[in-house]
Structures are given as structure tokens and as C-alpha cells.
C-alpha positions, -999 to +999 in steps of 0.1 A: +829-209+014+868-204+025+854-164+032+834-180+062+858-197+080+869-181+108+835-165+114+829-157+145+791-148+152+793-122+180+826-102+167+806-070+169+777-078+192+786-052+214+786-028+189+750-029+179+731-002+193+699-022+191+673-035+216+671-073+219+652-098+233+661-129+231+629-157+239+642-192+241+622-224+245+631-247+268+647-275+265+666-261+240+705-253+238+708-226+256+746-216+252+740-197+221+712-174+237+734-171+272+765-159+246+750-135+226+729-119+258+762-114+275+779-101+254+751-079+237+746-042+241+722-029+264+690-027+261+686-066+266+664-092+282+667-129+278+632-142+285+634-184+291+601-196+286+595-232+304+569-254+286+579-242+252+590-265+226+615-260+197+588-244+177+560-235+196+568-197+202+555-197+163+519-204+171+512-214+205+502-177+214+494-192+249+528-197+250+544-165+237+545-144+268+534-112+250+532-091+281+572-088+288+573-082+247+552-054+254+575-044+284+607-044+271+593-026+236+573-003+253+603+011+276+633+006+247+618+013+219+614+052+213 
């Protein structure tokens, strides 16, 4: 376990050429998400969505707001 200490999650965020979207329920800690969206590579969106809980983005497809999934794929991924 010593290999992990130290570890610092984002060390080469900004290096990945990859296109992220981040969808975060709310309430929910959102200091992780705001981190990793700053200091991520673009293409990136960070999508807060209000009346979901910690796990609802599983199922709740009322909830999932599939047409700015559809938005950000549609125009980043090629």
C-alpha cells in the first residue's frame, strides 16, 4: 500500500486527450467534480443535476438528462 501514498488523483488530468463529462447529483460533494473539471482537458462539461440523489443517475432515467449527453457526444466525439 506504501506505492499509494502520495497519490495524487489529477497529476496528469491535463494530459488526457479525452472528452469528459462529468454529471453530478446534487447534494453531493462537489469539490472533487469542480477539481477534476478545472483542471481537465478540453472537451469538458460539468453537468449539475438538481433533484438527483447519490444514486439516482443509475435508474431514474427521468432524471438522467440524456439530451446534453447527446450534445456534448454528438459534437466531441468524432
Amino acid at each position: 500500500m506504501s506505492q499509494f501514498r502520495g497519490f495524487f488523483r489529477f497529476s496528469h488530468i491535463k494530459e488526457k486527450q479525452r472528452n469528459i463529462e462529468f454529471l453530478c447529483p446534487v447534494p453531493h460533494p462537489l469539490f472533487f467534480l469542480y477539481h477534476a473539471n478545472k483542471h481537465a482537458a478540453e472537451p469538458k462539461e460539468l453537468v449539475i443535476v438538481p433533484k438527483a440523489g447519490h444514486v439516482d443517475l443509475y435508474d431514474k432515467t427521468d432524471l438522467i438528462p440524456f439530451d446534453r449527453l447527446e450534445t456534448f457526444f454528438k459534437g466531441n466525439l468524432k
